[in-house]
N, C-alpha and C positions, 0 to 999 in steps of 0.2 A: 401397449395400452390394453387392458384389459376391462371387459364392462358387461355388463347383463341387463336386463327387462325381469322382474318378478312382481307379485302379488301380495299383499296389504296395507294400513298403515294411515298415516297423516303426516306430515311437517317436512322442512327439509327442503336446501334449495341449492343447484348445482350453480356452479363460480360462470357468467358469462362465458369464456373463455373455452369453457367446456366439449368436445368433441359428442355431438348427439342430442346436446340441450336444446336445440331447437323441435326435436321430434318430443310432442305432444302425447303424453304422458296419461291414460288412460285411470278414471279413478281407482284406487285400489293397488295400481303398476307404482312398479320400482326399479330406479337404475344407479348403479355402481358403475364407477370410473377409477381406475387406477394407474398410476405407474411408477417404475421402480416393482422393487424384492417386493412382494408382499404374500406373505405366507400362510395365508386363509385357502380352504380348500373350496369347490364350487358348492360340495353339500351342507357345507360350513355356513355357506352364506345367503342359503336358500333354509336353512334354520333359523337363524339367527333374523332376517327377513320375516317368517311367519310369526317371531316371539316381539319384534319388532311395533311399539306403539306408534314410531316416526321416525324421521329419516335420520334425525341427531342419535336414538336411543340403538339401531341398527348400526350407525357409523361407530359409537362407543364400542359395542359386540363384538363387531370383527374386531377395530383395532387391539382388542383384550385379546383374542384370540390370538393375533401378529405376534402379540409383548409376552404372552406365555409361551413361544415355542422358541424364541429370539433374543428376549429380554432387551431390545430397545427399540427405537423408531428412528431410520436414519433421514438422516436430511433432506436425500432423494427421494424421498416418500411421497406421492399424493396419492390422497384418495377421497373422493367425494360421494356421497349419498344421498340420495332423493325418494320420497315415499307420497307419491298425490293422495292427498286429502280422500276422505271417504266420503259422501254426503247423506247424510241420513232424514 
């Protein structure tokens, strides 16, 4: 399982079930969850994170990233994305 905490963004909501969903999510923070192959690199994903409006537009990102180097998405795949809201 693979996962991280980064910075900005809005929307997006990780599945109950989730290892870490309980830990309270600071505004602005962002966390990745995955398992299985998944073939995004860390500075991959901390880009994609910054260019990221919310946590569905960041999840799209990478998975493009996965499907260009791979050309599919196997079955064993998850991978979830979360981006807390900003409040302005």
């Amino acid at each position: 399982m693979g996962g991280g905490r980064r910075r900005p963004g809005a929307g997006g909501s990780l599945p109950p079930d989730c290892p870490g969903r309980d830990e309270a999510l600071a505004e602005g923070e962002g966390a990745l969850a995955y398992a299985g192959e998944f073939y995004v690199e860390p500075l991959e994903v901390q880009i994609e994170f910054l260019k990221a409006a919310n946590g569905e537009a960041w999840l799209k990102a990478l998975l493009l990233r996965h499907v260009q180097r791979v050309r599919q998405v196997s079955g064993d795949l998850f991978v979830a994305a979360e981006i807390k809201e900003v409040v302005v």
